[in-house]
C-alpha positions as a Markdown table, in Angstrom:
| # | Residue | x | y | z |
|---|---|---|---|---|
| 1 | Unk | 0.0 | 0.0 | 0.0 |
| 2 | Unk | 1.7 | 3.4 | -1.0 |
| 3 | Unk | -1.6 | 5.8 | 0.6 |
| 4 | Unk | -4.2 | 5.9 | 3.1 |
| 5 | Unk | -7.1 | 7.6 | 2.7 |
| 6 | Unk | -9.6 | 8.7 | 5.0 |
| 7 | Unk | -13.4 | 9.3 | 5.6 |
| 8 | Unk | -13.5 | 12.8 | 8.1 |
| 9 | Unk | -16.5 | 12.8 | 10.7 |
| 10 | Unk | -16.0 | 9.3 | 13.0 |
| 11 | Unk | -13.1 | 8.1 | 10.8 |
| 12 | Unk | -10.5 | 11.1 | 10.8 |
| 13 | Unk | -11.4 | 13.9 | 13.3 |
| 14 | Unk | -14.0 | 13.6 | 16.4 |
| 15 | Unk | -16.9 | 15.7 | 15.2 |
| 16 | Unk | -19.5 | 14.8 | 17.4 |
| 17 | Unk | -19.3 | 17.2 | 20.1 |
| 18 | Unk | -20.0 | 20.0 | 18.4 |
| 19 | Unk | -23.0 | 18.4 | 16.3 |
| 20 | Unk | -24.4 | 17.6 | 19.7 |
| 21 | Unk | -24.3 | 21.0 | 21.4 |
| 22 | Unk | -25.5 | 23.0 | 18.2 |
| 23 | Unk | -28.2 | 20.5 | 18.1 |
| 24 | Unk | -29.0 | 20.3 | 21.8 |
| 25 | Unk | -29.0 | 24.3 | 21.6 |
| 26 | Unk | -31.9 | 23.9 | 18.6 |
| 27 | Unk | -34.4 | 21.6 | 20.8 |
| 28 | Unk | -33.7 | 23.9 | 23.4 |
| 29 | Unk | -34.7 | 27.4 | 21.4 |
| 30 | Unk | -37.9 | 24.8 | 20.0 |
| 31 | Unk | -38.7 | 24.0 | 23.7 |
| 32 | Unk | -38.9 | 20.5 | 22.6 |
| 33 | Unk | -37.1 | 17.4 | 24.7 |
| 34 | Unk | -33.2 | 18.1 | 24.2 |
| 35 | Unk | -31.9 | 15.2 | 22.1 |
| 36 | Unk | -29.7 | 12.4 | 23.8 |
| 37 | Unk | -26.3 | 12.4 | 22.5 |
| 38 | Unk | -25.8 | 9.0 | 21.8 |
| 39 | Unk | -28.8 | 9.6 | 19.3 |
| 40 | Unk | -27.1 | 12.3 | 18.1 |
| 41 | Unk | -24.2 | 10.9 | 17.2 |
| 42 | Unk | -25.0 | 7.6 | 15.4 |
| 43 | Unk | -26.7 | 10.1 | 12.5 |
| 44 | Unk | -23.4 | 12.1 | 12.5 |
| 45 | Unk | -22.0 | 10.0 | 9.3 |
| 46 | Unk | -25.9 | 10.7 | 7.9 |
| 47 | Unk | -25.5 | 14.3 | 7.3 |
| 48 | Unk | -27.0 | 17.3 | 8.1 |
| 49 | Unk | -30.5 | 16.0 | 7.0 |
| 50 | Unk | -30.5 | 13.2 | 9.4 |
| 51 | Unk | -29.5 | 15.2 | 13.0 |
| 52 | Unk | -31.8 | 17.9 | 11.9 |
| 53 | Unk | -34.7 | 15.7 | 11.8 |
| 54 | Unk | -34.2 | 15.0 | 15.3 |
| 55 | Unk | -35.6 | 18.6 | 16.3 |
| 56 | Unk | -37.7 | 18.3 | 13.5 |
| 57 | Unk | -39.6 | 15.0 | 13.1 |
| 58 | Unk | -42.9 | 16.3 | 11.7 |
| 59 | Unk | -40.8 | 18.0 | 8.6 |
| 60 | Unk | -40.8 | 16.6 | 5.6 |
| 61 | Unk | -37.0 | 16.8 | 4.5 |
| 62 | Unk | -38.0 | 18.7 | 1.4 |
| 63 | Unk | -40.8 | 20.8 | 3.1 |
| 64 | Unk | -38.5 | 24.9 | 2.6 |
| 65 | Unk | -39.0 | 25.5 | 6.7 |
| 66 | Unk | -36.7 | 22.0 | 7.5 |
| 67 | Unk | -34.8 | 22.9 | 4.7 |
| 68 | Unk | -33.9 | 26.4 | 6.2 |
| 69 | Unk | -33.4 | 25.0 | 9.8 |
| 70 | Unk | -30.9 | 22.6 | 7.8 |
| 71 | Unk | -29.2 | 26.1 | 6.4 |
| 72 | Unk | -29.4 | 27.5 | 9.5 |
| 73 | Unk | -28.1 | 23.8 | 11.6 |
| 74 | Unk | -24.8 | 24.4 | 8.8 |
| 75 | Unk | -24.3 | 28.3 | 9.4 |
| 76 | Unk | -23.8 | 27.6 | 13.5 |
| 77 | Unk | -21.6 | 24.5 | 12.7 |
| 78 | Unk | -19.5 | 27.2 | 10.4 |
| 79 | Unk | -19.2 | 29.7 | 12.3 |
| 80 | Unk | -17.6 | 27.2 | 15.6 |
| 81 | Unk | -16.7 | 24.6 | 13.4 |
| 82 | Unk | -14.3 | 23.3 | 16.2 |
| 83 | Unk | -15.2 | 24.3 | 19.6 |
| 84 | Unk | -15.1 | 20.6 | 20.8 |
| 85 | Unk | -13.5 | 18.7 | 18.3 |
| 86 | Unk | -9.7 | 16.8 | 17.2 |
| 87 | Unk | -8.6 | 14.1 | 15.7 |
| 88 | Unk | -9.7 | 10.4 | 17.3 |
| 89 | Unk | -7.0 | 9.8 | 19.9 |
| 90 | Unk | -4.0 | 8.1 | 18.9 |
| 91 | Unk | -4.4 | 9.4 | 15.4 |
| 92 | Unk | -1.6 | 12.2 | 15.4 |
| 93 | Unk | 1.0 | 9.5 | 15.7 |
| 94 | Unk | -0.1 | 7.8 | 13.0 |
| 95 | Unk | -0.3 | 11.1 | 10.3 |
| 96 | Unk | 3.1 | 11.7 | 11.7 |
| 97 | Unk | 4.4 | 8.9 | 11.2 |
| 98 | Unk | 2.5 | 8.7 | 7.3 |
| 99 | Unk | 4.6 | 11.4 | 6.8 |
| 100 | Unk | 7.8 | 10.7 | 8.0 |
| 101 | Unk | 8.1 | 8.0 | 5.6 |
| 102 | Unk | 6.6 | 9.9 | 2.8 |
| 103 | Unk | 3.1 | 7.9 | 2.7 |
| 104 | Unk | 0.7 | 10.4 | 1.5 |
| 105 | Unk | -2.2 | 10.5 | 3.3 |
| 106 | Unk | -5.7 | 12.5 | 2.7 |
| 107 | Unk | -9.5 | 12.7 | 2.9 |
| 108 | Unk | -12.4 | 11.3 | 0.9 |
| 109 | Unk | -15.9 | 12.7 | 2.5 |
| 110 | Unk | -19.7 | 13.4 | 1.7 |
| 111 | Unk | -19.0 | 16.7 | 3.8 |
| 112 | Unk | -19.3 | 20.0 | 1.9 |
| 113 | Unk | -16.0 | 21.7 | 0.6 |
| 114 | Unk | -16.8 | 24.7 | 2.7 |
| 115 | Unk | -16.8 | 23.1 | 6.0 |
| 116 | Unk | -14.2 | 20.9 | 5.4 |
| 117 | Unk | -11.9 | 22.8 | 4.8 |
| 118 | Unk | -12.9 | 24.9 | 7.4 |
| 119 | Unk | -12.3 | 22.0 | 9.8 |
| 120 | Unk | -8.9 | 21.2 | 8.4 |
| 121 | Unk | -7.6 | 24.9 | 8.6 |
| 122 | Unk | -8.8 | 25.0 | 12.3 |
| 123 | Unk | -6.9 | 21.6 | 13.3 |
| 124 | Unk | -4.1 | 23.3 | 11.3 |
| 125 | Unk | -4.3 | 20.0 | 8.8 |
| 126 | Unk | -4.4 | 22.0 | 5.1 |
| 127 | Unk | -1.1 | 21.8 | 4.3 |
| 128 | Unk | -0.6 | 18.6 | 5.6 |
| 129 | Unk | -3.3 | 16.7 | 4.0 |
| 130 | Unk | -2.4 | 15.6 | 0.5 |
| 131 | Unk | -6.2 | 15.4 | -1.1 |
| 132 | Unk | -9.1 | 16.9 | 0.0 |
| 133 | Unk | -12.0 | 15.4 | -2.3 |
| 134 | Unk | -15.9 | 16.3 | -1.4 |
| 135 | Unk | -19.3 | 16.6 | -2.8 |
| 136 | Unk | -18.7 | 19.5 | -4.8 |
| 137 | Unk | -15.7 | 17.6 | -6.8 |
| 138 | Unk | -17.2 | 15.0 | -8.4 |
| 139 | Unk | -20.5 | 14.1 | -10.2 |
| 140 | Unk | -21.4 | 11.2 | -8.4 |
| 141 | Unk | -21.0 | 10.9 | -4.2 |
| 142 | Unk | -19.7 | 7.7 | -2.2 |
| 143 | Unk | -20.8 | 4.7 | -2.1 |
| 144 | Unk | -20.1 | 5.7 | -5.9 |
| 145 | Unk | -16.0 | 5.0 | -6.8 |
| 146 | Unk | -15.6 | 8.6 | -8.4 |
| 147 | Unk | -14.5 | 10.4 | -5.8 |
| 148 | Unk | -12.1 | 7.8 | -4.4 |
| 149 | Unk | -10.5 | 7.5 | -8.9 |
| 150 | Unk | -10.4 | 10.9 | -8.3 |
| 151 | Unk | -8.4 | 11.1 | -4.8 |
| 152 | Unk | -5.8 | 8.6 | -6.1 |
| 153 | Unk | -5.3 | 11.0 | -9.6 |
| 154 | Unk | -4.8 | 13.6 | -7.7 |
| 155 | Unk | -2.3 | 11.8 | -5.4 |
| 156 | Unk | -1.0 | 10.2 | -8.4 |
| 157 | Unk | -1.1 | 6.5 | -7.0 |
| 158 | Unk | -3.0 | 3.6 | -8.6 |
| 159 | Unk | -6.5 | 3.0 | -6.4 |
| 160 | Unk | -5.6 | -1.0 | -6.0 |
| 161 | Unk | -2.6 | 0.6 | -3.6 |
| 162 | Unk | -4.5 | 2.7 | -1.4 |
| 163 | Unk | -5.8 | 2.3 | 2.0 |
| 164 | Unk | -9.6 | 3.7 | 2.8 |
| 165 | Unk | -10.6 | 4.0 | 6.3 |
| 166 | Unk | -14.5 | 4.9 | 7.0 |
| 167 | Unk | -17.0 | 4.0 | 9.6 |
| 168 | Unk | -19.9 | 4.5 | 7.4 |
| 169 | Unk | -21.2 | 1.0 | 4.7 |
| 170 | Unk | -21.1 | 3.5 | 2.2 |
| 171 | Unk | -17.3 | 3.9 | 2.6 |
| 172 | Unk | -16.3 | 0.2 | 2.5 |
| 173 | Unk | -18.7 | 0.3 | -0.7 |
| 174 | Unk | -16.8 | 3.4 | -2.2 |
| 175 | Unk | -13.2 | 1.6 | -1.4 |
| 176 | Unk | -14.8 | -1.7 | -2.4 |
| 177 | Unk | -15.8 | -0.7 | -5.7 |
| 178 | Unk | -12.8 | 1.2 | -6.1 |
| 179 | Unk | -10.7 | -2.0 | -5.7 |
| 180 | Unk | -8.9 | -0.3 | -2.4 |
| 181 | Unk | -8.0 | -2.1 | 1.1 |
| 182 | Unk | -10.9 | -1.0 | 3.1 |
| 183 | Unk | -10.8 | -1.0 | 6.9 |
| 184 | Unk | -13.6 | -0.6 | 9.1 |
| 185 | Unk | -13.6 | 1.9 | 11.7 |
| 186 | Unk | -15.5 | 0.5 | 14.4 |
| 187 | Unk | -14.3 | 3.5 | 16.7 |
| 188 | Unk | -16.4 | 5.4 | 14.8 |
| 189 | Unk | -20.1 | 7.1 | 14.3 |
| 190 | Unk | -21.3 | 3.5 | 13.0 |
| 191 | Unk | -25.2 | 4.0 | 12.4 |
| 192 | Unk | -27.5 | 2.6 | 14.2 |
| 193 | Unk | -28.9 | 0.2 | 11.5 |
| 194 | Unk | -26.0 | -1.1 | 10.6 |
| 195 | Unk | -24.1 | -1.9 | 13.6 |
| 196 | Unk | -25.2 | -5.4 | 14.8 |
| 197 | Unk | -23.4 | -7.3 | 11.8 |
| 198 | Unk | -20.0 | -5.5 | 11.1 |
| 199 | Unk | -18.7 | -8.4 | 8.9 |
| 200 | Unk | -21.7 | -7.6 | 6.5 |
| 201 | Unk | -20.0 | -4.7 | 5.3 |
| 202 | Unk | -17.5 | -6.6 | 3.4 |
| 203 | Unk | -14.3 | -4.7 | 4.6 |
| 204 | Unk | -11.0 | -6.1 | 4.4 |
| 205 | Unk | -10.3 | -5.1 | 8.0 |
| 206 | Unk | -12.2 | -4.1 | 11.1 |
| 207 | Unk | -10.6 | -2.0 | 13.7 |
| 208 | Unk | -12.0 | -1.0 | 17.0 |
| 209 | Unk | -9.2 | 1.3 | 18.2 |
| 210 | Unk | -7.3 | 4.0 | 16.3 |
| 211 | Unk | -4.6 | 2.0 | 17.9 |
| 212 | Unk | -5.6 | -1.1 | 16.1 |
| 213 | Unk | -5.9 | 1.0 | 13.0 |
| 214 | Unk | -2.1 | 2.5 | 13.3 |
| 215 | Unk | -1.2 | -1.3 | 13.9 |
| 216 | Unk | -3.1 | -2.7 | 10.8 |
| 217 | Unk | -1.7 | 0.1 | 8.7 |
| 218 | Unk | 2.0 | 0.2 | 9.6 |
| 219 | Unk | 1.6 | -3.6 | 8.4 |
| 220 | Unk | 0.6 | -3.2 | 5.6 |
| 221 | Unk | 2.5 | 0.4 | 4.7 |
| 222 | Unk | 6.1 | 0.1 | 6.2 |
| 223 | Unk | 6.9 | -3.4 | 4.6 |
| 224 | Unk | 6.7 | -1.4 | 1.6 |
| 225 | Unk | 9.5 | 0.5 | 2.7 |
| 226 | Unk | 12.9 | -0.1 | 5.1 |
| 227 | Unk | 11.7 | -2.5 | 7.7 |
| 228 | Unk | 14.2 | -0.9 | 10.2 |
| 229 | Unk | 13.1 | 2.3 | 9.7 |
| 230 | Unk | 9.7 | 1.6 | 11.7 |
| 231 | Unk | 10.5 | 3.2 | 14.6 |
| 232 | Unk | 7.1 | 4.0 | 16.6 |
């Protein structure tokens, strides 16, 4: 494997406290029952649509009121895009050590260009991250293979020798029909319909620790390279 590519919210970074306060602050303005966050957070890798809904259950998702509490939901995230939130634990070491042996690494998501890069200037991740690939990219969205042929071009490294890492079935389907080693992230924002039967999702590898993760990936990664120079 010569790259390792990433899904963002659950995968990458830690998102979920800030969904949860924005949307714990819009049941509270509603006066409606405040939202658990453990229900909050397994519709994190759903989207916008899907946490907003939680205020808003009588909406249809199309009906121009939930669409503008959706606008509104977006405008709060982007404006304190990262009160509460990093990277998992444990992940730092393994971007660092990514790049100290020259293993590009970068980002395939379903979130908006505008907020992710928002979110990567405010971990101070731009420069860092070798692809950035979102929505507004590509003509197609995961669990279509576009954006992930696109991510490798742009890296210049052939899809069959990259990594994906997502928490979502849609990513294993993306990497999966991209012909790239997908790993579950069982760490993650895993939703709530899909969680029972991990091994359903096809993946090449499930991890339930970014530890486990930096594990499965040096394996497969630093052989590629000078065994002796695994050093972490």
């Amino acid at each position: 494997m010569k790259a390792v590519l990433f899904d963002l919210d659950g995968t990458l970074i830690d998102t979920a406290a800030d969904f949860i306060r924005i949307i714990q602050d819009m049941c509270r303005e509603k006066g409606c029952a405040v939202v658990a966050a453990d229900d909050i957070r397994v519709q994190v890798s759903e989207g916008a649509r899907a946490m907003v809904k939680l205020v808003y259950p009588e909406l249809d998702v199309e009906d121009p009121v939930f669409l503008a509490h959706r606008q509104r939901f977006l405008d709060l995230y982007g404006a304190d895009i990262a009160v509460d939130t990093d990277l998992f634990e444990g992940m730092y070491p393994l971007l660092a050590e990514l790049e100290q042996h020259q293993i590009p690494w970068g980002i395939v998501t379903n979130k908006p260009r505008w907020l992710s890069e928002a979110l990567l200037k405010a971990l101070n991740l731009t420069e860092r991250c070798a692809v950035l690939v979102c929505p507004d990219d590509v003509s197609k969205t995961k669990p279509d293979p576009e954006p992930m042929f696109l991510a490798a071009k742009q890296i210049q490294t052939d899809v069959q020798d990259c990594i994906y890492v997502g928490d979502h079935p849609r990513d294993i389907d993306a990497g999966r029909n991209a012909h790239m080693y997908t790993i579950l992230a069982a760490y993650g924002y895993l939703p709530l319909q899909h969680k029972d039967d991990l091994t359903a999702w096809q993946a090449d590898c499930i991890v339930n620790t970014v530890s486990e993760l930096h594990q499965v990936v040096r394996e497969l990664v630093i052989p590629t390279l000078n065994p002796a120079s695994a050093t972490l």
